[in-house]
N, C-alpha and C positions, 0 to 999 in steps of 0.2 A: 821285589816282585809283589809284598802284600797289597801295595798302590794300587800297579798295576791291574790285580786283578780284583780289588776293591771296586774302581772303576768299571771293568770289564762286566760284572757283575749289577753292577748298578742299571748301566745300556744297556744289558740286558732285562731286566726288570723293568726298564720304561716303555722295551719291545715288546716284551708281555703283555704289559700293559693299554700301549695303543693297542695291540690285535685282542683284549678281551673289551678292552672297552667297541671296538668297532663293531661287535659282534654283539654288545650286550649281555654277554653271559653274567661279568663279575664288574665290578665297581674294584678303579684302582683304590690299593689302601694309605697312598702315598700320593701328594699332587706332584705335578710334574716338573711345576716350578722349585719345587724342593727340591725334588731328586737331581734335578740340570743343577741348582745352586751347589749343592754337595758335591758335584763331579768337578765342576768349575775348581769349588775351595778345594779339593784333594788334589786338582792339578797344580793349584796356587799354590799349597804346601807343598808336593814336590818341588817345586823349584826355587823356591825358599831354602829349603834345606840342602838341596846343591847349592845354592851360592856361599849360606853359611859355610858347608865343608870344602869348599872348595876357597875361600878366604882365609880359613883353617889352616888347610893345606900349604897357600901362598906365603902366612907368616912364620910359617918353620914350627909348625902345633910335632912336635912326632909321635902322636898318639894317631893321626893319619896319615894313610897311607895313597898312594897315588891309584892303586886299583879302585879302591874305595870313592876317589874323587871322581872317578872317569862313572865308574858304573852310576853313581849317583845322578851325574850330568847326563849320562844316557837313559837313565830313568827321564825325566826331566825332558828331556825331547821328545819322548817317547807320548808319554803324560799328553804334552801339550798340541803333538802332532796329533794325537786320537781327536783329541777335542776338537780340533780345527775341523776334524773332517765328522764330525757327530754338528759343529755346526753348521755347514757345507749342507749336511743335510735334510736341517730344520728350516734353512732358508728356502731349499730345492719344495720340500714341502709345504711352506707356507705361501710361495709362489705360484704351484699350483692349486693348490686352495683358490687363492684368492683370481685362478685365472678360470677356475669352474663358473660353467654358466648356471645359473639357478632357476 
């Protein structure tokens, strides 16, 4: 769950973010390309380390356990599903950006 809400945490921060920056009040103290890159990597390591334990699991390791493999791989979907739709909505936004007339 730390991933998870490592992440959760993060999109949140970058929501912050745009709405103080829209506003003017505060200058973010993180760029945004950063803060996406580190979600991105922390998705990438989830599912890194599902595959690692779940490889584990396939060669007869018995120090894992099968609940351990599942939860991992549902982290892991989890992880990558958020992202998909955190990008979903970068495009939705940058389309219309770019459909504002100026």
């Amino acid at each position: 769950m730390n991933d998870i809400d490592l992440m959760v945490n993060q999109l949140r921060a970058v929501a912050a973010q745009a709405s103080g920056s829209a506003s003017g009040n505060a200058a973010p103290s993180q760029d945004f390309a950063t803060l996406l890159q580190s979600a991105v990597d922390e998705v990438n390591k989830t599912q890194l380390d599902a595959r690692q334990l779940s490889k584990q699991f396939e060669t007869g390791n018995s120090e894992v356990n099968l609940q351990d493999v599942v939860l991992s791989l549902q982290k892991a979907s989890l992880s990558f599903q958020t992202m998909v739709q955190v990008r979903n909505k970068l495009v939705t936004a940058y389309q219309d950006v770019m459909n504002m007339q100026v």
